[in-house]
Structures are given as C-alpha cells and as structure tokens.
C-alpha positions in Angstrom: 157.0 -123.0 -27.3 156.6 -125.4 -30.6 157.4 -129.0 -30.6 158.9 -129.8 -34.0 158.6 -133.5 -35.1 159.7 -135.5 -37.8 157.9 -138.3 -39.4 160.0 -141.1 -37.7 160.2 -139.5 -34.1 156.5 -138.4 -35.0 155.7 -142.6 -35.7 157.7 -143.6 -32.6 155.8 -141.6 -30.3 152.0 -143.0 -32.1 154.3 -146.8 -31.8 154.4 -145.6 -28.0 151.1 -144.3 -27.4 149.3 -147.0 -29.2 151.0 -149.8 -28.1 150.6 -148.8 -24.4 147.2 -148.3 -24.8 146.6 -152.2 -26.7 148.8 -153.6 -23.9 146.3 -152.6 -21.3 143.4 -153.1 -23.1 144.0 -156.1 -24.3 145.4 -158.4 -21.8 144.7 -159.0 -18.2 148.1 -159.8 -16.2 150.8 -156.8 -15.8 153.1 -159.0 -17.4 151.2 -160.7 -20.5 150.4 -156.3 -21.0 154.0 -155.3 -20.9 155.0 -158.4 -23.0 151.8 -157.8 -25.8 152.9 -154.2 -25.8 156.6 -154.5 -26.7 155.5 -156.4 -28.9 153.0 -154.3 -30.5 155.6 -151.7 -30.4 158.1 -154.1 -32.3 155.7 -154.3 -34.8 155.0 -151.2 -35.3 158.1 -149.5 -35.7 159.3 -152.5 -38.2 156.2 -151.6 -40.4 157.5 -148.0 -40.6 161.0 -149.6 -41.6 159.1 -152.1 -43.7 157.0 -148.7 -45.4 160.3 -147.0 -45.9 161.8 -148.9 -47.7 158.9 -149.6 -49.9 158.7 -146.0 -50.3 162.1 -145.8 -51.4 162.2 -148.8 -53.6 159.0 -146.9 -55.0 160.7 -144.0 -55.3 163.8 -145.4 -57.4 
C-alpha cells in the first residue's frame, strides 16, 4: 500500500504537522496554542498560495 501525494495535499499536511507542533511549543495556555497554531497554519498555506502564484507569474 502506497500513499500518493501531490505537492499541495503534500504542503497541507507539513502546514498541519508543523503548525501543531509550534502551537505546543510555543505557547503555554490550550487556547493561546490552538489560536498561534491556526494561525501558523493560515500562514502557511497562504505562502504556498502566495509561492504559486509567483511561480506562475514566473512561469508566464
């Protein structure tokens, strides 16, 4: 059994992972981690929007 990603679902999952992981190291409250870990994740996926596009734009 293979597990096939593409780059964007392959990003997502990192954006997960990683944000998860700065959420809990770096705050101290449950809340303040959920909230700083949306908001990693936020981040992250818009700079593999933001990278897209620059690709593209690149690209054409």
């Amino acid at each position: 059994m293979t597990l096939e990603l593409s780059h964007f679902s392959a990003a997502l999952l990192f954006s997960l992972f990683a944000s998860v992981v700065f959420g809990i190291t770096q705050r101290s409250t449950a809340r303040e981690q959920v909230k700083y870990g949306l908001y990693c994740f936020v981040m992250f996926v818009g700079g593999v929007f933001a990278a897209g596009w620059v690709m593209w734009l690149l690209r054409h």
